[in-house]
FINU-779271 format. One record per atom (N, C-alpha, C): x, y, z; residue in one letter. Coordinates in pm, whole numbers, padded with zeros to 5 digits, always signed. Example, Ala and Ser with C-alpha at 12.3 -4.5 7.8 and 13.67 -1.06 7.14 Angstrom:
<pts>
+01319-00569+00780a
+01230-00450+00780a
+01320-00330+00780a
+01285-00225+00708s
+01367-00106+00714s
+01290+00003+00787s
</pts>
This chain:
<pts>
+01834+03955+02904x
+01885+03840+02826x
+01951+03893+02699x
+02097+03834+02648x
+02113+03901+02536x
+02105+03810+02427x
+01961+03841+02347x
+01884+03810+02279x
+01949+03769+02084x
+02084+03875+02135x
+02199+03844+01997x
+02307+03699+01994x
+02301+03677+02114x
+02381+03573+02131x
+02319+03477+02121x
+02184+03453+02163x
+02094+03350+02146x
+02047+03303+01993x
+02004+03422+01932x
+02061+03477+01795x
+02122+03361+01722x
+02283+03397+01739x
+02377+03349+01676x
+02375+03218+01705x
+02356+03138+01840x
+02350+02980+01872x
+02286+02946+01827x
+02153+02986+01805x
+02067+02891+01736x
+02107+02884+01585x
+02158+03007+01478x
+02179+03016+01356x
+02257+02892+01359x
+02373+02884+01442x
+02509+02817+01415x
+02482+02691+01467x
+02329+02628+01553x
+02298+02503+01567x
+02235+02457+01433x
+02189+02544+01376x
+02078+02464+01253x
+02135+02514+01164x
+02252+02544+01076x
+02370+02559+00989x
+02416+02460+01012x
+02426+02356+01174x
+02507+02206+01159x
+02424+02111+01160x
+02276+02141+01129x
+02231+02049+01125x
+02255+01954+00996x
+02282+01779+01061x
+02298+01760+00944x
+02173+01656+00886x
+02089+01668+00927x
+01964+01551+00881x
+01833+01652+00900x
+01706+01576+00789x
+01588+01698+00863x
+01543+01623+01011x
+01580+01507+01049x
+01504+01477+01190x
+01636+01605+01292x
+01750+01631+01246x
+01787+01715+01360x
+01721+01853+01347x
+01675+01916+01195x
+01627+02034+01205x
+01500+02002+01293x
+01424+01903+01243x
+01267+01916+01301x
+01284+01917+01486x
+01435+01817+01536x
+01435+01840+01653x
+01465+02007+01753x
+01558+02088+01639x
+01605+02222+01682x
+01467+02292+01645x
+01327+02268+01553x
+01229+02334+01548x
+01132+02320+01693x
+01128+02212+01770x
+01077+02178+01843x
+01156+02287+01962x
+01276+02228+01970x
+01350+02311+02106x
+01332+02477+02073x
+01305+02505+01971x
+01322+02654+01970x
+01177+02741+01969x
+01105+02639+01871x
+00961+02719+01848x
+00860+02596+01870x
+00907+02486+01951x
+00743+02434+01990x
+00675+02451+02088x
+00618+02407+02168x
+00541+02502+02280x
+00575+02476+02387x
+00665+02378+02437x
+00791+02428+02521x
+00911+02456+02486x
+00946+02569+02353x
+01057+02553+02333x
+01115+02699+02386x
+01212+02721+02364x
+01331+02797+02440x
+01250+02925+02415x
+01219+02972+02281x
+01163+03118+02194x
+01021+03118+02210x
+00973+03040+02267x
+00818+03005+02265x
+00790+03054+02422x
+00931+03022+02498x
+00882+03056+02607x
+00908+03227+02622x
+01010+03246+02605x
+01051+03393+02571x
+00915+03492+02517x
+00806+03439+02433x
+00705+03538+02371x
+00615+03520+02509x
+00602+03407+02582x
+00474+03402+02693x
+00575+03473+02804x
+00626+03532+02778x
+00701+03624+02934x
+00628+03833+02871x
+00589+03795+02744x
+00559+03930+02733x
+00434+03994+02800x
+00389+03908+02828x
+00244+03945+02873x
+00240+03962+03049x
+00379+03940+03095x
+00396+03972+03213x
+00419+04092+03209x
+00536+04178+03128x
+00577+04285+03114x
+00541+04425+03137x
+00595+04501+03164x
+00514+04634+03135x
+00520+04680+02975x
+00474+04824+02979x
+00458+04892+02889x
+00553+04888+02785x
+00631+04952+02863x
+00764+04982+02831x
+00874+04883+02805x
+00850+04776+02899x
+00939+04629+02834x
+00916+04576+02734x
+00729+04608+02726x
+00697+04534+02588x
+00751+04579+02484x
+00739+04684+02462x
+00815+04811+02365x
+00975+04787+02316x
+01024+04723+02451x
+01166+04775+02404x
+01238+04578+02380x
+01139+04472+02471x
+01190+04326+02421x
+01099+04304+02345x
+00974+04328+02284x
+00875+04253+02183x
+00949+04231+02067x
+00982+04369+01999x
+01086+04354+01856x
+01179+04271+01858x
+01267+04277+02003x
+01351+04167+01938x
+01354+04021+01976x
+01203+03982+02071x
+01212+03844+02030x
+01120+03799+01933x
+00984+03856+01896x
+00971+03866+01779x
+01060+03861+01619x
+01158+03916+01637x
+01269+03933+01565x
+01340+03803+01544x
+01401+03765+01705x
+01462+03639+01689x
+01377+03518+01654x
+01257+03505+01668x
+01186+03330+01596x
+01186+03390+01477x
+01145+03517+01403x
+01148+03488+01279x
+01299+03469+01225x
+01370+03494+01243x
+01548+03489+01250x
+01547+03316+01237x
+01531+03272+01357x
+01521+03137+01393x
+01411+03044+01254x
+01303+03106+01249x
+01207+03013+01145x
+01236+03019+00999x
+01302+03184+00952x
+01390+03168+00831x
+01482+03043+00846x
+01596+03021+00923x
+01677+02995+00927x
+01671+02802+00908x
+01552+02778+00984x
+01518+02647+01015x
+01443+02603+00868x
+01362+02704+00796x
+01322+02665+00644x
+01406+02617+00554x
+01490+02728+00520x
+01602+02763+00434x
+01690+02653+00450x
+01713+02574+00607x
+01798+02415+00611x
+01780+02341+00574x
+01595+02325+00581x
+01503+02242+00548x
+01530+02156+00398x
+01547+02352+00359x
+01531+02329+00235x
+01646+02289+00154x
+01783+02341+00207x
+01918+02249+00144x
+01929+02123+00159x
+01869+02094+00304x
+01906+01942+00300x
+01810+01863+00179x
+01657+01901+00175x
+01607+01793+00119x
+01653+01833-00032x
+01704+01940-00076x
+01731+01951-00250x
+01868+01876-00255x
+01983+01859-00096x
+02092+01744-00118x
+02035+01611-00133x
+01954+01591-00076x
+01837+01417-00035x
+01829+01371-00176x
+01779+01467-00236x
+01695+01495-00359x
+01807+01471-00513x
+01880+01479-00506x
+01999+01499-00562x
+02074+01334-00550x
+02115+01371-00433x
+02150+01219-00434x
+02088+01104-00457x
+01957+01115-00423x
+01849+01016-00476x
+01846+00986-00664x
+01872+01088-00716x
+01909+01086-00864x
+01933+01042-00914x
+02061+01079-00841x
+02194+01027-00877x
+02217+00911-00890x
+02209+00807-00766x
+02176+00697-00708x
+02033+00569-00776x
+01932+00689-00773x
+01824+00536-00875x
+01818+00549-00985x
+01729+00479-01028x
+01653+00455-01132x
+01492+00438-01135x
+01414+00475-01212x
+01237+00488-01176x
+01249+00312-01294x
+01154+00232-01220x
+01071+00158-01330x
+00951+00196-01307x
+00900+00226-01400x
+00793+00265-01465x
+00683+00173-01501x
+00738+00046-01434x
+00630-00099-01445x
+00572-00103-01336x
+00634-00044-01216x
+00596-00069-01105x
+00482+00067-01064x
+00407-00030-00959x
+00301+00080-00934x
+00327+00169-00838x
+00254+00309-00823x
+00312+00430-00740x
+00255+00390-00648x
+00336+00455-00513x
+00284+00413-00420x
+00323+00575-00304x
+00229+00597-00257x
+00229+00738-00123x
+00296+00660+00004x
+00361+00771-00007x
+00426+00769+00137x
+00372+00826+00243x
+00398+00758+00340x
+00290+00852+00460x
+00343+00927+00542x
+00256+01043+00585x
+00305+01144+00642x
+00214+01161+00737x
+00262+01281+00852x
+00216+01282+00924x
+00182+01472+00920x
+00009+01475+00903x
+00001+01610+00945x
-00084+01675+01098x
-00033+01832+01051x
-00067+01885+01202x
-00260+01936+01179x
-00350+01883+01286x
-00501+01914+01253x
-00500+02030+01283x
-00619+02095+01155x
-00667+02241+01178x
-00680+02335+01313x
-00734+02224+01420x
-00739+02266+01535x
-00587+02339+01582x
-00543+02250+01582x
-00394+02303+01653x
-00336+02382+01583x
-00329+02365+01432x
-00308+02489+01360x
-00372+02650+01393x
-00472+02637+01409x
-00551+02802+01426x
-00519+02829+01604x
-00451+02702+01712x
-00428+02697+01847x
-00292+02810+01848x
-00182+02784+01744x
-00085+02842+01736x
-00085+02947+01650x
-00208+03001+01548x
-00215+03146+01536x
-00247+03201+01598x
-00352+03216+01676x
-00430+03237+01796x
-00340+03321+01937x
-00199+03204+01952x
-00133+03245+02058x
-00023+03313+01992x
+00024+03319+01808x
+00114+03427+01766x
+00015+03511+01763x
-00085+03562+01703x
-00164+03709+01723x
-00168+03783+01847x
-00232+03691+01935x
-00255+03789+02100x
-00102+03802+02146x
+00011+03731+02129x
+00173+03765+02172x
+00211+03888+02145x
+00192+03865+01996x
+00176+03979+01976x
+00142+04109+01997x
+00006+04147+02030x
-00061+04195+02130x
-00026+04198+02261x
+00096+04127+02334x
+00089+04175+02482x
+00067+04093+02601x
-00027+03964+02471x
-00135+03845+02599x
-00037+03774+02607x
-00073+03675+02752x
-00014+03585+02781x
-00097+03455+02774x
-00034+03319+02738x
-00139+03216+02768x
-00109+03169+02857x
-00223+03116+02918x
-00284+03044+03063x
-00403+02930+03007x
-00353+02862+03108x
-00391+02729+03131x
-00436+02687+03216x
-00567+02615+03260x
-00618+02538+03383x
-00664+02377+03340x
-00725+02308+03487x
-00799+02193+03491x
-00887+02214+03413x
-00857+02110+03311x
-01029+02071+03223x
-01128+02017+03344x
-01061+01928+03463x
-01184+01898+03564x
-01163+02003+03635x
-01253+02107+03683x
-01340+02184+03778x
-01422+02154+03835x
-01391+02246+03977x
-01489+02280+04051x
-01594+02318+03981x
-01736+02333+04058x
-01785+02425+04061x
-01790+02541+04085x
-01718+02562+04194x
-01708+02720+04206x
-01662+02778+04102x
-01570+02796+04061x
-01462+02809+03954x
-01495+02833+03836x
-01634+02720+03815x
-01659+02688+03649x
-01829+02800+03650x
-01869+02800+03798x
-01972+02859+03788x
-02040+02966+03900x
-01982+02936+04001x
-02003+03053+04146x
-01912+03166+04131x
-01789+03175+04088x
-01724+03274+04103x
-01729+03390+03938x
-01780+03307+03855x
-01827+03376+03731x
-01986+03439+03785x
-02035+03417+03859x
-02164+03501+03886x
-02269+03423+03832x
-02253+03295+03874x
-02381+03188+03851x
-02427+03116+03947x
-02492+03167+04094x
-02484+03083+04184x
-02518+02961+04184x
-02574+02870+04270x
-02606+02756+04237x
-02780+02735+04225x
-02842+02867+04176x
-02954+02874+04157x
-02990+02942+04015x
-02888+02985+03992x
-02885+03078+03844x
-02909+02985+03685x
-03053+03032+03622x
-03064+02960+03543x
-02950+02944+03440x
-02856+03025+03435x
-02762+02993+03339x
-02709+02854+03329x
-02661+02760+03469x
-02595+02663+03487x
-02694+02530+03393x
-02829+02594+03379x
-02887+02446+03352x
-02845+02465+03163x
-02822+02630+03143x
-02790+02684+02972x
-02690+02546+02934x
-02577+02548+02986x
-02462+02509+02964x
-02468+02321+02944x
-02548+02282+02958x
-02525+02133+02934x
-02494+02018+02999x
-02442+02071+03125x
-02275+02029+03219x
-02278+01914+03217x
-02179+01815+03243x
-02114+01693+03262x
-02058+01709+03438x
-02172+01649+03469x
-02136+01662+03642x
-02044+01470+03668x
-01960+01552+03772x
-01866+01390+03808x
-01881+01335+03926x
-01895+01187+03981x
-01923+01193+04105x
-01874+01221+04245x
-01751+01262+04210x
-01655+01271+04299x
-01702+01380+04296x
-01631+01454+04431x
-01658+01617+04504x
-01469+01599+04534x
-01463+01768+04588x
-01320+01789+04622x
-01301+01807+04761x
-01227+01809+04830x
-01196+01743+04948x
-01298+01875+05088x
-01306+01975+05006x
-01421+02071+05086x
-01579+02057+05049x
-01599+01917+04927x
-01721+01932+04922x
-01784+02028+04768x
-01663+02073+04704x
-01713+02130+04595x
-01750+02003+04464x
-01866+02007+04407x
-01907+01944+04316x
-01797+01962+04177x
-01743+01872+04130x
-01656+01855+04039x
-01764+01830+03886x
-01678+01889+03800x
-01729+01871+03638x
-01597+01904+03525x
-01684+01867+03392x
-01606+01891+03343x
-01615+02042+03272x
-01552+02121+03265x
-01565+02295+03260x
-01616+02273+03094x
-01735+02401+03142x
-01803+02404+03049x
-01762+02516+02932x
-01614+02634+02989x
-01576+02718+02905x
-01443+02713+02974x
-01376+02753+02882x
-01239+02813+02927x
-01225+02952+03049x
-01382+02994+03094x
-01337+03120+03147x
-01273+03113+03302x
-01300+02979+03340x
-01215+02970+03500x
-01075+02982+03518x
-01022+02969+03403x
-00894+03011+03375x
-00853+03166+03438x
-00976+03250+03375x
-01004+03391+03421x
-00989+03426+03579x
-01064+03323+03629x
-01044+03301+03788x
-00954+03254+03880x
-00875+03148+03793x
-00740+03123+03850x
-00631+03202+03828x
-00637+03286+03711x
-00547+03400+03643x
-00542+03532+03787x
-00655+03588+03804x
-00695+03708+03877x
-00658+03616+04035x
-00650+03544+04092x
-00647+03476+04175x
-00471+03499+04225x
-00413+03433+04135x
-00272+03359+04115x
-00162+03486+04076x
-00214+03611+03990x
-00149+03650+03920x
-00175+03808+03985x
-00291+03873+04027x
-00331+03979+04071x
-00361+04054+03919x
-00327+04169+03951x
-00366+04308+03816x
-00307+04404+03790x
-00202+04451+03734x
-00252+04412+03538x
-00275+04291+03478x
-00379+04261+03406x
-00349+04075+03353x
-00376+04135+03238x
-00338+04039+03153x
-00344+04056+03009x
-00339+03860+02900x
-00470+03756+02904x
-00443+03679+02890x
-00542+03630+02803x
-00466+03527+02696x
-00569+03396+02649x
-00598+03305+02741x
-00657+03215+02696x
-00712+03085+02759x
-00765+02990+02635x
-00700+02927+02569x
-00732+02841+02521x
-00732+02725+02558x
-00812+02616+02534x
-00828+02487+02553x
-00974+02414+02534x
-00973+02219+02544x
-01072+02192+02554x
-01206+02246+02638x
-01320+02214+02608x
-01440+02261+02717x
-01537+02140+02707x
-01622+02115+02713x
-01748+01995+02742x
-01888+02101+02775x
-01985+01995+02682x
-02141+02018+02704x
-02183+01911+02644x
-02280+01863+02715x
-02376+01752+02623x
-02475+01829+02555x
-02400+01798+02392x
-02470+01882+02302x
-02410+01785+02172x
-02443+01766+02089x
-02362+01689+01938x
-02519+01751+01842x
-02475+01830+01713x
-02494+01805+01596x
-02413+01810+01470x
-02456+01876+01359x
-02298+01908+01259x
-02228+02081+01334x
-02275+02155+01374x
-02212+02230+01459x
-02204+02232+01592x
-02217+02168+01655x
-02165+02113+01834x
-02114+02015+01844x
-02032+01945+01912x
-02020+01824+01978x
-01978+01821+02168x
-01998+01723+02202x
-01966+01701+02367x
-01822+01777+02381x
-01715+01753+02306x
-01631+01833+02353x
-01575+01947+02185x
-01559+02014+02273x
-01481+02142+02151x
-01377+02232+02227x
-01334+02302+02123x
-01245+02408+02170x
-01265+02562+02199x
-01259+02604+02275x
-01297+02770+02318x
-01150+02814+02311x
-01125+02947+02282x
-01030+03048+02333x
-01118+03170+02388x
-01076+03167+02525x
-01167+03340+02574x
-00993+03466+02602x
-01036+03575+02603x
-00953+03664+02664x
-00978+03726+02725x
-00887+03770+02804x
-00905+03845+02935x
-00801+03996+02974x
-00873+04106+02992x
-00774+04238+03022x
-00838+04306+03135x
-00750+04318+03227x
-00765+04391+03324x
-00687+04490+03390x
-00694+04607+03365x
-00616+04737+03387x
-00715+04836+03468x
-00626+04968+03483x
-00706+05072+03488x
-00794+05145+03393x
-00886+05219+03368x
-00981+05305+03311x
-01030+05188+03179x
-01012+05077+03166x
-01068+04981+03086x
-01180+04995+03044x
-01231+04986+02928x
-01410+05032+02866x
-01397+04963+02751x
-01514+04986+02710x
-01573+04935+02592x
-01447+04896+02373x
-01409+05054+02422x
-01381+05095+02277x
-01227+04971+02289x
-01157+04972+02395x
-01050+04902+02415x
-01090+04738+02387x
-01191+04724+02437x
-01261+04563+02353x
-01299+04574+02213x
-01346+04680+02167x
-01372+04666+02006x
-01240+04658+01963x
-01144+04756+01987x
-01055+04730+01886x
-00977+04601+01891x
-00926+04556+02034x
-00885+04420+02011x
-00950+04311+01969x
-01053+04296+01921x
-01106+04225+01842x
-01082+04256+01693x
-01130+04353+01671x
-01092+04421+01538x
-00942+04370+01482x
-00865+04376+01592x
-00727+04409+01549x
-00719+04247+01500x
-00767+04174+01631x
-00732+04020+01641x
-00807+03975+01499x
-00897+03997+01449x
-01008+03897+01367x
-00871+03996+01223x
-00858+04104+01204x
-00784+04141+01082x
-00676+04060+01093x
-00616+03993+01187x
-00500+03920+01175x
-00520+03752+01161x
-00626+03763+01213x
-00657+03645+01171x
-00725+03572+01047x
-00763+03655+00984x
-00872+03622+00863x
-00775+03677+00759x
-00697+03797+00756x
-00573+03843+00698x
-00666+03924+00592x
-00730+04035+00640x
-00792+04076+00572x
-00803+04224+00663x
-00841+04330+00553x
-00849+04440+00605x
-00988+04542+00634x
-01081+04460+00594x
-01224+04514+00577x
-01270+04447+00699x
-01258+04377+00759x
-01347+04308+00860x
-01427+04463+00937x
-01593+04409+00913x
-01650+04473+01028x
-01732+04471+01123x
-01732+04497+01259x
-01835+04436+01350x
-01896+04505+01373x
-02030+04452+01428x
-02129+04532+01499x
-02168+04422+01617x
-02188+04554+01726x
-02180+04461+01824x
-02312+04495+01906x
-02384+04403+01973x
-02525+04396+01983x
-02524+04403+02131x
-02580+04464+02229x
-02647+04415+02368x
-02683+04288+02370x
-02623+04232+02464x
-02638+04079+02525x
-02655+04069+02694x
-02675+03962+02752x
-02643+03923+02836x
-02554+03762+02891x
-02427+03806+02944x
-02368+03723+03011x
-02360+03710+03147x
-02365+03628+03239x
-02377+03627+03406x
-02260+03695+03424x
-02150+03718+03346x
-01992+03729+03409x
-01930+03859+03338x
-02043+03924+03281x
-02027+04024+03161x
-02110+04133+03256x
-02077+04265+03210x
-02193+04372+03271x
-02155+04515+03239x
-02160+04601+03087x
-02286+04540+02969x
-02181+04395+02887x
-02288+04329+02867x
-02248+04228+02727x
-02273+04260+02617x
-02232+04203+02524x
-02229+04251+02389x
-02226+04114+02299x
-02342+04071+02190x
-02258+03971+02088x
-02149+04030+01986x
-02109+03998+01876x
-01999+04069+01836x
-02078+03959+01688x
-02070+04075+01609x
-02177+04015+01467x
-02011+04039+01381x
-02027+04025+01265x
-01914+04008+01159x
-01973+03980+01032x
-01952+04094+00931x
-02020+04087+00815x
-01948+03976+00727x
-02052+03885+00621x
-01981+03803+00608x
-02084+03812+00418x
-02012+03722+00299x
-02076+03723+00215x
-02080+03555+00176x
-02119+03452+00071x
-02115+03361+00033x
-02038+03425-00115x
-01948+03280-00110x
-01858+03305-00239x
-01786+03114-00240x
-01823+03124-00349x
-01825+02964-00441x
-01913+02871-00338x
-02002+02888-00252x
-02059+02806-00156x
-02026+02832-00030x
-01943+02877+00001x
-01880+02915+00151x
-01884+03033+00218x
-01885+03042+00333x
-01871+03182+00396x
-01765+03250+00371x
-01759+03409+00354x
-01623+03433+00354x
-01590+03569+00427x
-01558+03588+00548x
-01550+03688+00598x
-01527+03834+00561x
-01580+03945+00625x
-01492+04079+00500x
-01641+04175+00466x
-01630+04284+00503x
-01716+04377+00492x
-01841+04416+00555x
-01912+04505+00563x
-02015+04527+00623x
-02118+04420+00552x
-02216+04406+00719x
-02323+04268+00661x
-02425+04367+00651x
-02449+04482+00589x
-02501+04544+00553x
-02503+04625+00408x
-02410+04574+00383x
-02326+04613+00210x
-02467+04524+00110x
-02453+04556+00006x
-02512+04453-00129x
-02411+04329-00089x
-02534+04191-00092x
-02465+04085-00101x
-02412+04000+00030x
-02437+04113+00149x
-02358+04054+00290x
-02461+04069+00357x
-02417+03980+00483x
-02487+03962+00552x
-02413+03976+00688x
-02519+03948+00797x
-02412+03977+00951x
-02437+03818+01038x
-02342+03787+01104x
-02308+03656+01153x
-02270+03712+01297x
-02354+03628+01369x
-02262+03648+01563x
-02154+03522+01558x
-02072+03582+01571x
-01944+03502+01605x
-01896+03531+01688x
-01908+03614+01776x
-01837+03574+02013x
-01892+03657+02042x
-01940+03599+02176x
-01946+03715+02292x
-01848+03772+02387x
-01918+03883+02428x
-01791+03975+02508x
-01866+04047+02581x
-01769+04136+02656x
-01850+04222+02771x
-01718+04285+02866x
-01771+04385+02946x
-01694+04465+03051x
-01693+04352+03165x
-01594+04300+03244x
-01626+04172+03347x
-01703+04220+03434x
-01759+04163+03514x
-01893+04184+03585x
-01787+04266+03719x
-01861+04308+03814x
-01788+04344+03948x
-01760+04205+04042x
-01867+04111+04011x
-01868+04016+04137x
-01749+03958+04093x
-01723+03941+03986x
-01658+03848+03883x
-01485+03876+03962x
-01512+04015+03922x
-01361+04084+04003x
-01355+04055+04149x
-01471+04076+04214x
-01444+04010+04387x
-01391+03908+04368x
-01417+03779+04295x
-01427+03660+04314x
-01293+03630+04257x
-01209+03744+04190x
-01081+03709+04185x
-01021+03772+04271x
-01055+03852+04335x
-00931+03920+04449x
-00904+04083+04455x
-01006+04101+04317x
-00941+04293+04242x
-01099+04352+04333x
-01023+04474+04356x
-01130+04546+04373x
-01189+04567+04287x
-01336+04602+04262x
-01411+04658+04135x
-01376+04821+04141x
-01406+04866+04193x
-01365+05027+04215x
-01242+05069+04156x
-01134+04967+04139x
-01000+05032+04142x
-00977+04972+03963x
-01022+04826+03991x
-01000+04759+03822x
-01096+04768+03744x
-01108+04775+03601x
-01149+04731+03533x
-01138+04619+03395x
-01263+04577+03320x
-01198+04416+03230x
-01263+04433+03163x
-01217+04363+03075x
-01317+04311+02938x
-01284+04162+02914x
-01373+04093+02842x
-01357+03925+02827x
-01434+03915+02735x
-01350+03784+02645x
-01466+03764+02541x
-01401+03595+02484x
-01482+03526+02432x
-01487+03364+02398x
-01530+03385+02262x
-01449+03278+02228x
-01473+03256+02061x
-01453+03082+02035x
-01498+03014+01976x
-01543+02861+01960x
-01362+02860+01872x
-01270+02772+01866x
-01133+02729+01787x
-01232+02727+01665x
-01321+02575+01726x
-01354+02512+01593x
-01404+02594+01522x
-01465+02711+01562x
-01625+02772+01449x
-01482+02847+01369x
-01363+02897+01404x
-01284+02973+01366x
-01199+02900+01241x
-01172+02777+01278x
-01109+02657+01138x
-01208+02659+01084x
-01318+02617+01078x
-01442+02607+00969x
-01443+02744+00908x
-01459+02827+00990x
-01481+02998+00859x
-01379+03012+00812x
-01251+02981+00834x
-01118+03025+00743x
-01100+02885+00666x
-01114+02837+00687x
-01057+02726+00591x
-01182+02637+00489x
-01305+02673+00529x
-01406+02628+00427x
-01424+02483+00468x
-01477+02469+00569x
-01523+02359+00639x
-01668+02338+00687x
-01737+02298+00669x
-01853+02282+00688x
-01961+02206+00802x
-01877+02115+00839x
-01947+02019+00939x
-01851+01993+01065x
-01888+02027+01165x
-01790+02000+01299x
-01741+01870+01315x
-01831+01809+01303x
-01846+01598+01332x
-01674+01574+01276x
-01711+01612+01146x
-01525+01581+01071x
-01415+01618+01150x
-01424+01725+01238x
-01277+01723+01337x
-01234+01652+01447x
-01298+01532+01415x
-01292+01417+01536x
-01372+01303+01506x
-01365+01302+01370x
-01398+01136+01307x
-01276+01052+01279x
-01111+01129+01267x
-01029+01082+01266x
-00997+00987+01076x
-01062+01044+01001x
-01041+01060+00891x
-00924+01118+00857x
-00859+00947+00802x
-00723+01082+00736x
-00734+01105+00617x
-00794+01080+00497x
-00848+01141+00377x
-00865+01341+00435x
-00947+01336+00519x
-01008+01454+00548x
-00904+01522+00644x
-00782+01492+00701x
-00636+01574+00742x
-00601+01588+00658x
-00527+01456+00535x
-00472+01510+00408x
-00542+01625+00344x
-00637+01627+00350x
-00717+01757+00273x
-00704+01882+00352x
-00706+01880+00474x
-00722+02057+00560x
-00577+02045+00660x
-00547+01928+00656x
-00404+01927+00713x
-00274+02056+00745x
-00166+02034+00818x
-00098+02141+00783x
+00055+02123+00812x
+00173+02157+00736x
+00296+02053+00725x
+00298+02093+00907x
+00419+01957+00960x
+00451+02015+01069x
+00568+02169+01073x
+00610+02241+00946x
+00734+02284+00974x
+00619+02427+00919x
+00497+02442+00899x
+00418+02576+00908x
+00387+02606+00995x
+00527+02746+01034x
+00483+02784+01188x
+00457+02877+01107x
+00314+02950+01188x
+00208+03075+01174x
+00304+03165+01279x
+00383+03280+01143x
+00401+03409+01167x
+00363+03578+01105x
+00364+03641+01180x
+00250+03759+01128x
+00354+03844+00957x
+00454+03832+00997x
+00546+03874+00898x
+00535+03764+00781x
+00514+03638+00788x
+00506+03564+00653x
+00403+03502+00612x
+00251+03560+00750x
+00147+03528+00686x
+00103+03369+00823x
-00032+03381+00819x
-00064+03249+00914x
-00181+03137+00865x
-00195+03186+00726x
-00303+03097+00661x
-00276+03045+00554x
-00187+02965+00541x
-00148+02903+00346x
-00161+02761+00417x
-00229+02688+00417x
-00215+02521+00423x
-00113+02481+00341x
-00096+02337+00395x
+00009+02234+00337x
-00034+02162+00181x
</pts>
């Protein structure tokens, strides 16, 4: 694709833009999540090595090209708006102020679209499945038969319908069947997120019936351990935008994991809040489990199609929500779905803050 010409059309579409509803429409076609450049970053994770290497820079290159370009319009038009408005009124000063309403983007979806610029970055691709699942899917082919105490762990929301062979339908209790339709659909090398809703009957100020998971998934040759630390490492420094982050990572057990690992993260209190950053072993810190992970099990790999002998994986899940609450100083889950707009205006985020690694993915509106 030549990536210069595309380049230049888009510069020379949003140079004519002449209103912000046409910029916000050329932001959508170019960088929303079906847009033209949006789709261009989810083709990297198909790629090889070497493609990644030689197209990452420059479509990387081109949205930031494109998201300068779409600011900077933003920003002439509304200082012309602004101007003419001047020009044009007069303030009385008898009359009472009054807010205009706006519309912002929730934390959730905000940290949804750093999430998928960090791992792009990285190589991943996102994938997507049925929030309704099978069972198999959500729990036989992860290595939970239908006797395995894990299934009763999880909470489930069973549905009454079955699927046309008789498989018991629910609503998925993690994003990891994604994992299974990925290895299924796609074969190996994979290299993927999975973000989306999940379900458990569970509600307090940190759970509710439904939340958000992102898990990932890598499957190559000679795959081990140290290749999961660092992409975490790499991912949580880009995400927290900090350079001290450190983990320690504990023996666990997962049915779909084999070894598992929790993944701790030193963390300190500062003005009341958590704040990620340093050993939880330092003066003053402490250590926090924030995801699990693990080498994928072997069955896990039958049950997608890979040999175990030939592939190897790593996988690991992390909660959206627990991830907006530690970066942004949030405290109670319940609030991201009480539909409070006092409480969007407050953690809100404009629609035109797209999260890029070059200008940064954490400044709220």
């Amino acid at each position: 694709m030549d990536h210069e010409a595309t380049r230049r059309d888009a510069l020379d579409r949003i140079a004519a833009a002449q209103d912000l509803e046409a910029v916000e429409a050329l932001r959508v076609a170019f960088l929303g999540k079906q847009g033209s450049i949006s789709a261009l970053l989810k083709t990297l994770g198909g790629m090889s090595p070497e493609q990644r290497q030689s197209e990452g820079p420059k479509i990387h290159g081109l949205r930031e090209a494109v998201t300068d370009a779409l600011a900077a319009r933003k920003a002439a038009l509304e200082s012309a708006a602004l101007e003419a408005r001047l020009a044009a009124e007069t303030v009385d000063l008898t009359l009472p102020a009054a807010e205009a309403p706006r519309g912002s983007i929730h934390p959730v979806s905000q940290v949804m679209d750093e999430l998928a610029e960090i791992f792009a970055d990285l190589g991943f691709a996102v994938a997507t499945g049925p929030e309704i699942e099978d069972d198999w899917h959500n729990f036989t082919a992860l290595n939970m038969p239908e006797s395995h105490p894990a299934r009763a762990m999880h909470d489930t929301f069973y549905l009454p319908d079955r699927t046309d062979d008789g498989r018991e339908l629910v609503l998925r209790t993690h994003t990891s069947p994604v994992q299974i339709r990925a290895m299924l659909s796609q074969g190996a090398p994979l290299r993927i997120i999975a973000p989306g809703r999940v379900y458990r009957s569970d509600s307090d100020s940190t759970h509710t019936p439904m939340f958000h998971q992102v898990e990932g998934l890598v499957i190559d040759k000679g795959i081990h351990l140290g290749h999961l630390k660092w992409t975490l490492e790499t991912f949580l420094k880009a995400f927290f935008e900090r350079d001290d982050i450190v983990l320690r990572l504990r023996p666990s057990y997962f049915p779909f994991t084999e070894p598992s690992v929790e993944v701790d993260t030193g963390y300190a209190w500062v003005d009341g809040r958590r704040v990620i950053g340093g050993s939880g072993d330092a003066p003053g810190h402490a250590w926090m489990e924030l995801l699990g992970s693990g080498m994928v099990n072997r069955h896990v790999l039958a049950a997608g199609g890979l040999d175990p002998d030939e592939w190897q994986g790593f996988a690991f899940g992390v909660g959206v929500d627990r991830l907006a609450m530690l970066k942004y100083g949030m405290n109670d889950l319940r609030a991201f779905f009480d539909g409070d707009v006092r409480w969007l205006r407050h953690y809100g985020f404009s629609a035109l803050d797209v999260p890029t690694l070059s200008a940064g993915v954490g400044t709220p509106a």
